[in-house]
ROPATOR-803881 format. One record per residue (C-alpha): x, y, z; residue number from 1. Coordinates in Angstrom, 3 decimals. Layout:
REM residues N
       xx       yy       zz  nr
        X        Y        Z NUM
...
***
This chain:
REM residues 463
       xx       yy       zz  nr
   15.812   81.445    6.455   1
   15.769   82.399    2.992   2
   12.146   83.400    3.075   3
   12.994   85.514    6.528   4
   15.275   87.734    4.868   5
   13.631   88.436    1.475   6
   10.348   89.667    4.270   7
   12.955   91.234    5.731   8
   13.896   93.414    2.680   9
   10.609   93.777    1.960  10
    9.561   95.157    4.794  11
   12.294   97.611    5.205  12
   11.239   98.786    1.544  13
    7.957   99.015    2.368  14
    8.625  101.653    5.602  15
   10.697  103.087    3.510  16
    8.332  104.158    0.975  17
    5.917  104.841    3.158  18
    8.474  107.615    5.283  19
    9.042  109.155    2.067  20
    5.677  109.353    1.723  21
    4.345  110.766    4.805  22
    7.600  113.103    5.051  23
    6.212  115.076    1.770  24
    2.603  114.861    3.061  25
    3.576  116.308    6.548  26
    6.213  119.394    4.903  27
    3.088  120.132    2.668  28
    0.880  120.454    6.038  29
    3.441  122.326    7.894  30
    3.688  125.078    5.198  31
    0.037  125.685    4.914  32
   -0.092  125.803    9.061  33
    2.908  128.207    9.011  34
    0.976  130.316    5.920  35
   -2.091  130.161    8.048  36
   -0.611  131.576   11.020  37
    1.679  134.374    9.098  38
   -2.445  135.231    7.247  39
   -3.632  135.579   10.838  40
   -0.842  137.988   12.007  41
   -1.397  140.189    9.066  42
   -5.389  140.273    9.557  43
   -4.910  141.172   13.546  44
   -2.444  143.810   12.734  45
   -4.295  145.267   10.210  46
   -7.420  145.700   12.429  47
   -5.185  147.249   15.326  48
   -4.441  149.612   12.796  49
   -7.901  150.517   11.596  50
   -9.356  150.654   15.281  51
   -7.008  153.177   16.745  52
   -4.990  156.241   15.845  53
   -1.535  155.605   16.346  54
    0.204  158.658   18.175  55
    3.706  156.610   19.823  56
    4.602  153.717   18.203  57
    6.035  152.503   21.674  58
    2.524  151.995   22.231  59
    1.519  149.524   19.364  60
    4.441  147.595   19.198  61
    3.996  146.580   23.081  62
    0.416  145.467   21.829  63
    1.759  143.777   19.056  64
    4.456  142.050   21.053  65
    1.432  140.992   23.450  66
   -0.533  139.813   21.096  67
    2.145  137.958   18.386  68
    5.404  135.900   19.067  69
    7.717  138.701   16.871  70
   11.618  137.704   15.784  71
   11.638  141.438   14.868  72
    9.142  144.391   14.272  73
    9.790  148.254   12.609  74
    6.778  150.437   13.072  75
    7.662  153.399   10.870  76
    5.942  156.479    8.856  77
    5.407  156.360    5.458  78
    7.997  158.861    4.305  79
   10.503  156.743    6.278  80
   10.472  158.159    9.900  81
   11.566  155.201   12.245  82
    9.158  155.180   15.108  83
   10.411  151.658   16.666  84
   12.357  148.776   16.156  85
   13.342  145.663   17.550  86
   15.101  142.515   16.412  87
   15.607  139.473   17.851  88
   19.248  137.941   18.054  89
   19.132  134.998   15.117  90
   18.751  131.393   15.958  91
   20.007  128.200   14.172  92
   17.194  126.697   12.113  93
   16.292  123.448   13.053  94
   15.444  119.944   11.053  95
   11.950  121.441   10.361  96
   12.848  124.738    9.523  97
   15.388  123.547    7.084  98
   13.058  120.507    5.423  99
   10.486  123.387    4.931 100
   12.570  125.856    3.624 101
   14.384  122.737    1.249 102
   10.333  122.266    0.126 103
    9.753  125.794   -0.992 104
    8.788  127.775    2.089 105
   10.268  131.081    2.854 106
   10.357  132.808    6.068 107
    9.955  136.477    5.770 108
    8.999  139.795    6.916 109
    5.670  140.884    6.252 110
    4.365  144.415    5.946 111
    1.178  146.049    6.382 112
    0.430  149.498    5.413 113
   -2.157  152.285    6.687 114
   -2.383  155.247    4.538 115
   -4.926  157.287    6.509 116
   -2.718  157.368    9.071 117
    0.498  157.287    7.262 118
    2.246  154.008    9.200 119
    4.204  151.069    8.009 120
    4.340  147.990   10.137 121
    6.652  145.655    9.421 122
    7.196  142.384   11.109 123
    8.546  138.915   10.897 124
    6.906  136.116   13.358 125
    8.996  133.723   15.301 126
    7.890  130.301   14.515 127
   10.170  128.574   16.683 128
    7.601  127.163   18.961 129
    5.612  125.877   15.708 130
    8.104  124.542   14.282 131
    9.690  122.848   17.509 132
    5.764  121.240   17.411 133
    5.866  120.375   13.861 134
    9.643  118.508   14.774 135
    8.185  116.460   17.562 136
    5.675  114.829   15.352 137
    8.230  114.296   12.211 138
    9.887  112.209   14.603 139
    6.824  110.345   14.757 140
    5.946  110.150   11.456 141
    9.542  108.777   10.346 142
    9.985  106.331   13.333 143
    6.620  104.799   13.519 144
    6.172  103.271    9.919 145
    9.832  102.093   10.635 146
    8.352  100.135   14.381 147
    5.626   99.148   12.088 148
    7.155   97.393    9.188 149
    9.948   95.289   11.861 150
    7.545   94.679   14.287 151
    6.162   91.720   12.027 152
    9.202   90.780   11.105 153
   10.342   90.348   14.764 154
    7.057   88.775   15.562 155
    7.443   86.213   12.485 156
   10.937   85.222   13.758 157
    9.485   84.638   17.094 158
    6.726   82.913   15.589 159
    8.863   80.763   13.667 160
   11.222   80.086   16.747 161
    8.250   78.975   19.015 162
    7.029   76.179   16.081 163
    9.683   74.450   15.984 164
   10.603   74.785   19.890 165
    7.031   73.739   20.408 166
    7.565   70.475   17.547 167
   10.672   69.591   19.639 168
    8.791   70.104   23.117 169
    5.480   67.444   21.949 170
    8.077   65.180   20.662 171
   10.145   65.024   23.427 172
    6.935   64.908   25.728 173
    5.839   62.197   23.941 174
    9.008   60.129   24.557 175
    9.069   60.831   28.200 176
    5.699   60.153   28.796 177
    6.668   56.387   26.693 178
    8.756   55.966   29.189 179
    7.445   57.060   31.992 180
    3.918   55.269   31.302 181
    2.246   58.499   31.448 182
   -0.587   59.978   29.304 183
    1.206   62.403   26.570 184
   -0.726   65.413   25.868 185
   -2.866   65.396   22.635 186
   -2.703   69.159   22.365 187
    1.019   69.460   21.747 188
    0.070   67.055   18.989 189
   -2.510   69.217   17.462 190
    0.132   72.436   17.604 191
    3.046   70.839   15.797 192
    3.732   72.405   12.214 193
    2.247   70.877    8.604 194
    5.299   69.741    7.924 195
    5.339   67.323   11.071 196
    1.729   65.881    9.669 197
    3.093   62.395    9.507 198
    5.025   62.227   12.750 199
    2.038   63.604   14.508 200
    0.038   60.855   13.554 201
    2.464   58.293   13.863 202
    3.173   59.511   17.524 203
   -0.193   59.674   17.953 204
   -0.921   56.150   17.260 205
    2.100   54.961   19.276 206
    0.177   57.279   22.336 207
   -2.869   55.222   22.232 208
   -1.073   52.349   22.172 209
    1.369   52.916   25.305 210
   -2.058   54.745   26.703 211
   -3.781   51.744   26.809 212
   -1.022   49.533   28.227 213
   -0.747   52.345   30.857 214
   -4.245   52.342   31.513 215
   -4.597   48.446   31.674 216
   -1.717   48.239   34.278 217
   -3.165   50.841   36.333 218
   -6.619   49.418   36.396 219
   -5.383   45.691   37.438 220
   -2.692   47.820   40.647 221
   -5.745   49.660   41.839 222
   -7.658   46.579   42.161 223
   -5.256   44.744   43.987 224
   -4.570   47.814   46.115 225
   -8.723   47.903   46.886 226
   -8.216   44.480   47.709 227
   -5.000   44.627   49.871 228
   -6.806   47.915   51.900 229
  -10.660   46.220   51.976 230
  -12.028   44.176   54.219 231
  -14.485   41.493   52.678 232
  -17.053   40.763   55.505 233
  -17.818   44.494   55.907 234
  -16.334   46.013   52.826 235
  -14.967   48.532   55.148 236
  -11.206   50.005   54.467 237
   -8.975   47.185   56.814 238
   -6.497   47.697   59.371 239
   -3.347   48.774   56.234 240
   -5.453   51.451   55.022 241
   -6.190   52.627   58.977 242
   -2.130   52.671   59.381 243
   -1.664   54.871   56.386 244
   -4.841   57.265   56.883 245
   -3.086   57.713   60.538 246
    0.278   58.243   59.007 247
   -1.294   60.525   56.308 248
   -2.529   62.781   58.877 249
    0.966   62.679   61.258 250
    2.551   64.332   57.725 251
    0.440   66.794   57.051 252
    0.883   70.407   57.048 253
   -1.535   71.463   59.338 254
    0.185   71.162   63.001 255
   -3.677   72.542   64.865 256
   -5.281   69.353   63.849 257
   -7.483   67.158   66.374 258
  -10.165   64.619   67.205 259
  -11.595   62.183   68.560 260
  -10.509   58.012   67.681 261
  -12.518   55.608   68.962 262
  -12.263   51.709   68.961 263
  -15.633   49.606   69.068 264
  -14.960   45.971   70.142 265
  -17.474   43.462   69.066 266
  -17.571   41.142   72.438 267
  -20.129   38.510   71.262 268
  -18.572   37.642   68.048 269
  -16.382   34.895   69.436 270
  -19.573   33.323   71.145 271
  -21.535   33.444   68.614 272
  -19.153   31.379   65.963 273
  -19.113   28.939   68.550 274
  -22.334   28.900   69.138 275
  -24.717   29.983   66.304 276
  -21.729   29.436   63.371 277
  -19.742   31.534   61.622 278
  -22.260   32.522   59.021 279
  -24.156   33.910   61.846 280
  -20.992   35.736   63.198 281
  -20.690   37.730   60.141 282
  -23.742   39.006   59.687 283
  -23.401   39.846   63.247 284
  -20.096   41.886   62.655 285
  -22.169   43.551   59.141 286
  -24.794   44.832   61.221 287
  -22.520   46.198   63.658 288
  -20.636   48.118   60.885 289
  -23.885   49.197   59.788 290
  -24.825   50.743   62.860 291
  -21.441   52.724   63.128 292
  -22.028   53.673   59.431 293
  -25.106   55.597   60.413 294
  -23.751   57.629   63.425 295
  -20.510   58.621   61.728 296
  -22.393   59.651   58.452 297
  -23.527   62.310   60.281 298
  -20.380   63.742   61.218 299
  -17.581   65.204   58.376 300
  -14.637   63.798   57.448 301
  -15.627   60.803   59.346 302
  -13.587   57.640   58.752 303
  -14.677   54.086   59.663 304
  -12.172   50.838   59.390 305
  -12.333   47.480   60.454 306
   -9.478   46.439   62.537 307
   -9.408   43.039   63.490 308
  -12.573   40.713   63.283 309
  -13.775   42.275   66.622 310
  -12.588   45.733   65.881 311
  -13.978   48.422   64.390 312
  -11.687   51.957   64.462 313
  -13.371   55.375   64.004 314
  -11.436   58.784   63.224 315
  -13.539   61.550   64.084 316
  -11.823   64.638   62.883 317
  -12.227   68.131   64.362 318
  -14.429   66.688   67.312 319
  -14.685   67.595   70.406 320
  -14.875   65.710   73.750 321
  -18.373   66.889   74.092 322
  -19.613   65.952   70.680 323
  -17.618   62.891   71.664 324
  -19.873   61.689   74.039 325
  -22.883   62.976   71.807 326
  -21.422   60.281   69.685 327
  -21.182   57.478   71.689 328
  -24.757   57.859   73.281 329
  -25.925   57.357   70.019 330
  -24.234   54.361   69.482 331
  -25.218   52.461   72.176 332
  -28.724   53.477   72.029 333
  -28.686   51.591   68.765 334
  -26.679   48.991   69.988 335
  -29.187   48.409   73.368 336
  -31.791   48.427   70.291 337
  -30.033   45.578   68.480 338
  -29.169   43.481   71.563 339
  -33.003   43.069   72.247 340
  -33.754   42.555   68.485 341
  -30.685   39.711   68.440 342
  -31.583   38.846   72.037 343
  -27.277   38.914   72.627 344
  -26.155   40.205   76.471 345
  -24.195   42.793   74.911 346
  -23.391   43.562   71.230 347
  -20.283   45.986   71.643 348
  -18.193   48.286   73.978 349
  -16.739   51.744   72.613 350
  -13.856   52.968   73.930 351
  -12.716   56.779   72.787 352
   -9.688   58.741   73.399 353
   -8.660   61.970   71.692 354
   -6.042   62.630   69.454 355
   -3.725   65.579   67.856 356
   -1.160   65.869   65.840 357
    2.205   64.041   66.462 358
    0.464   61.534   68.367 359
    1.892   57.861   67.866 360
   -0.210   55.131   66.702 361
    0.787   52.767   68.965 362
   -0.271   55.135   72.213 363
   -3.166   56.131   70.260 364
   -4.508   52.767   70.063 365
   -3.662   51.352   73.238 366
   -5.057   54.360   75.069 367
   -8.449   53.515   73.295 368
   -8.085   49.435   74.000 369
   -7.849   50.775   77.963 370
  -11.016   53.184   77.608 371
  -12.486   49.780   76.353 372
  -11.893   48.157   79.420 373
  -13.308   50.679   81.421 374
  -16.305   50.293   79.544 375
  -16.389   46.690   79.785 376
  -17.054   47.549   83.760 377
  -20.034   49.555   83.363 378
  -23.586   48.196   82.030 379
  -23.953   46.661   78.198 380
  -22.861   48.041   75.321 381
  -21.712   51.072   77.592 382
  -18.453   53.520   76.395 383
  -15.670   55.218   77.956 384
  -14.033   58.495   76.682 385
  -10.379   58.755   77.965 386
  -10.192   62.305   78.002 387
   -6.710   62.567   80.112 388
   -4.064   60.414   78.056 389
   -1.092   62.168   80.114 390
    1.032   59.271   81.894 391
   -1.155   56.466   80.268 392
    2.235   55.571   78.000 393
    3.339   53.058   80.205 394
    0.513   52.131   82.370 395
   -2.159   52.442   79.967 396
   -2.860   48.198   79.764 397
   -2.024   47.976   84.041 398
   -4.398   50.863   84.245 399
   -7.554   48.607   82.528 400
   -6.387   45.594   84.575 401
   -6.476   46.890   87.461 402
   -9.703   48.263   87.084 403
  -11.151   44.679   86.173 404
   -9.181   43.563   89.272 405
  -10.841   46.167   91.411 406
  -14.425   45.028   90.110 407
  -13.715   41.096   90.165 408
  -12.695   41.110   93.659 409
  -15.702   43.446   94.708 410
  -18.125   40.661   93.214 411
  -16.353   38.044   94.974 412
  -15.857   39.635   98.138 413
  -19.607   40.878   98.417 414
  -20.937   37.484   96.456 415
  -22.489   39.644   93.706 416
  -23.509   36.291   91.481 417
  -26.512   34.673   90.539 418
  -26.823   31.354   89.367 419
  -29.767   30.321   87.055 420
  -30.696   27.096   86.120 421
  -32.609   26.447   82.833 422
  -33.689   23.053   81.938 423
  -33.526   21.641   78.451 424
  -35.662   19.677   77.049 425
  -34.171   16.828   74.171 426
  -35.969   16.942   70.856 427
  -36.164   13.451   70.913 428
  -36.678   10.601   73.387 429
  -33.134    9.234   72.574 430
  -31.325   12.227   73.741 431
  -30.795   12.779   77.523 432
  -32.470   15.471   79.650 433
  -29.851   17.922   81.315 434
  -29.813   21.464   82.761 435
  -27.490   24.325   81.801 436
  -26.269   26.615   84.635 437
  -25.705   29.976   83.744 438
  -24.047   32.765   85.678 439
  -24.667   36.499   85.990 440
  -22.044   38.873   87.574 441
  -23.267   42.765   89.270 442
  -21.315   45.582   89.983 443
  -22.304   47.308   92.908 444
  -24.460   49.656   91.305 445
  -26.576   46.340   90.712 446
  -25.815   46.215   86.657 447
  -25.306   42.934   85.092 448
  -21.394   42.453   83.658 449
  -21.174   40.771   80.114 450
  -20.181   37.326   81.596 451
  -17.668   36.407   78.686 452
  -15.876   39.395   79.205 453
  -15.664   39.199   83.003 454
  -14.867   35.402   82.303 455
  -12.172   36.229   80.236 456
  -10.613   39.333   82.287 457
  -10.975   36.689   85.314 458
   -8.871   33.899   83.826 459
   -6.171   36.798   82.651 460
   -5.821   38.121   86.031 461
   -5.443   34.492   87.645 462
   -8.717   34.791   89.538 463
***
């Protein structure tokens, strides 16, 4: 504070000196404007005198007053014969006038004299309107150098209030970021003061420190949150991170938001871990998810997630019930593909169902696990979009049964079964010879039902 006020004192010097200094310069300009303008009165009244006989003085003085800014004016013969006169009523001086009068100048009549034609002019100007001029900019000559020289002094203060506000702010960013396990800003480092050198560094090592704590901490969460929301078989996002994607979107801002979800069931997987093994089951279930992959890569925003072992969920953002079906004819075209190339009766039913905004999970999905039914009734691998989800909240599960009832009884009723019989031969002579019976089911519309799923649907409906 010391060193503030002695730049404070030396500043106000400084402007001082330096008013002084322009005040002399300026009075010094204003008399030689003021000289220069009495020179060029004399020189134009002079040649009005020389270019025309004067008969009336009435009639050069109202020239003169046209021409010149007068305070007073006698236009008189040489032997003393007043031909006019006027004078102005006197004014105060002003600052100017009396600084230039205190620096030498003196305001006068002047007099010009033509002998030819025997007239004497004389005439003071009225430099009020100069002078008011010359005022206006000694304002600006004292006042500015005065700004001038505080301004710094002002801005060093500042300057000097901001350093150590900003020393105070990077330490007690640091701290909070200690405790809060956060990354503290290098830069506020970098701007503390010279004299803060060593606790700069010594914060700065303490940073790194905490940093990498932080950073080790939030590594080891992240991978335990990967594994909590990733399925292994797949290494799909699992049923958790499908609950908070869905919630995620139910909080958003946006209240116009809408899709399409969709729900493929894989309906051979149980089979085929009985059958084939479990190894076999999985890779089942990974080409399935691959298939999905490449129909929903071509769509944005897409989201695929593995429900359940049999489930696979789909969020189709911002899709409509066309482009919905678009979808799904895709899919099981490649599924059809796959069930030849696997030789499986079906590889997996789609069921899709839009959604909006608001929309509760738990409709949302059983809405979808009811359009999967439906499809289940149609040929392999077929879908079903459920494009009407009014009145479904209750009835949306009696809805599929009763569907499956409807087509179980119609193959009983109309005997739409055929039994095959395939022999099978032992691969050695100790092992008996036997025949497997297997069963297809038809809807009317002579396609062939997945038999586990009519099986199953069957024994759930007590048939």
């Amino acid at each position: 504070m010391k060193n503030f006020r002695t730049l404070l004192i030396a500043q106000l010097v400084a402007a001082l000196l330096l008013v002084v200094i322009l005040l002399l310069a300026f009075l010094q300009f204003g008399k030689q404007q003021l000289q220069q303008q009495e020179t060029q009165a004399q020189i134009m009244v002079e040649q009005m005198l020389s270019g025309q006989i004067i008969s009336d003085g009435k009639a050069l003085s109202r020239q003169l007053e046209r021409s010149l800014a007068l305070k007073s004016l006698q236009i008189s013969k040489l032997d003393g014969t007043i031909l006019y006169e006027q004078n102005s009523a006197p004014s105060q001086p002003n600052l100017m006038q009396r600084l230039l009068t205190i620096s030498g100048k003196v305001f006068q009549a002047q007099t010009v004299l033509d002998e030819q034609q025997e007239i004497r002019v004389r005439f003071e100007l009225n430099p009020q309107q100069q002078l008011q001029a010359l005022q206006n900019h000694l304002w600006l000559i004292v006042f500015m150098p005065l700004l001038l020289g505080w301004l710094p002094v002002f801005f060093v203060k500042s300057s000097m209030e901001r350093k150590y506000r900003r020393a105070a702010e990077a330490v007690n960013h640091a701290i909070e970021g200690f405790l809060n396990q956060q990354k503290p800003d290098n830069q506020a480092f970098q701007k503390l003061p010279t004299e803060f050198n060593d606790l700069a560094q010594a914060l700065q090592r303490l940073a790194a420190h905490t940093r990498q704590q932080y950073e080790k901490m939030t590594s080891d969460a992240q991978q335990i949150a990967e594994a909590a929301y990733k399925d292994q078989v797949t290494g799909l996002p699992n049923r958790n991170r499908f609950v908070q994607t869905y919630e995620e979107f139910n909080k958003g801002e946006s209240q116009n938001e809408f899709g399409i979800f969709a729900i493929t069931r894989c309906t051979e997987l149980q089979t085929l871990n009985q059958t084939r093994g479990f190894q076999e089951g999985d890779n089942y279930v990974s080409q399935v998810a691959d298939i999905i992959k490449k129909v929903t890569a071509t769509y944005k925003n897409a989201a695929l997630f593995r429900l359940n072992s049999s489930d696979f969920g789909i969020l189709l953002p911002r899709v409509t019930a066309k482009e919905a079906e678009n979808f799904a004819l895709q899919l099981q075209s490649r599924f059809n593909e796959y069930q030849k190339l696997a030789e499986l009766d079906s590889v997996a039913y789609t069921g899709l169902v839009s959604y909006e905004t608001g929309k509760a999970l738990g409709e949302l999905l059983a809405t979808a696990d009811t359009s999967i039914s439906l499809a289940q009734t149609k040929q392999p691998n077929a879908w079903h979009l459920q494009k009407e989800s009014s009145g479904l909240e209750n009835a949306s599960n009696s809805y599929g049964n009763q569907n499956w009832r409807n087509v179980i009884e119609d193959v009983l009723t109309n005997n739409r079964l055929t039994l095959l019989l395939q022999s099978i031969q032992p691969s050695s002579r100790a092992a008996k010879a036997y025949s497997e019976i297997l069963v297809r089911f038809k809807t009317h519309e002579d396609q062939i039902l997945p038999t586990a799923s009519f099986l199953a649907m069957a024994e759930k409906l007590d048939k």
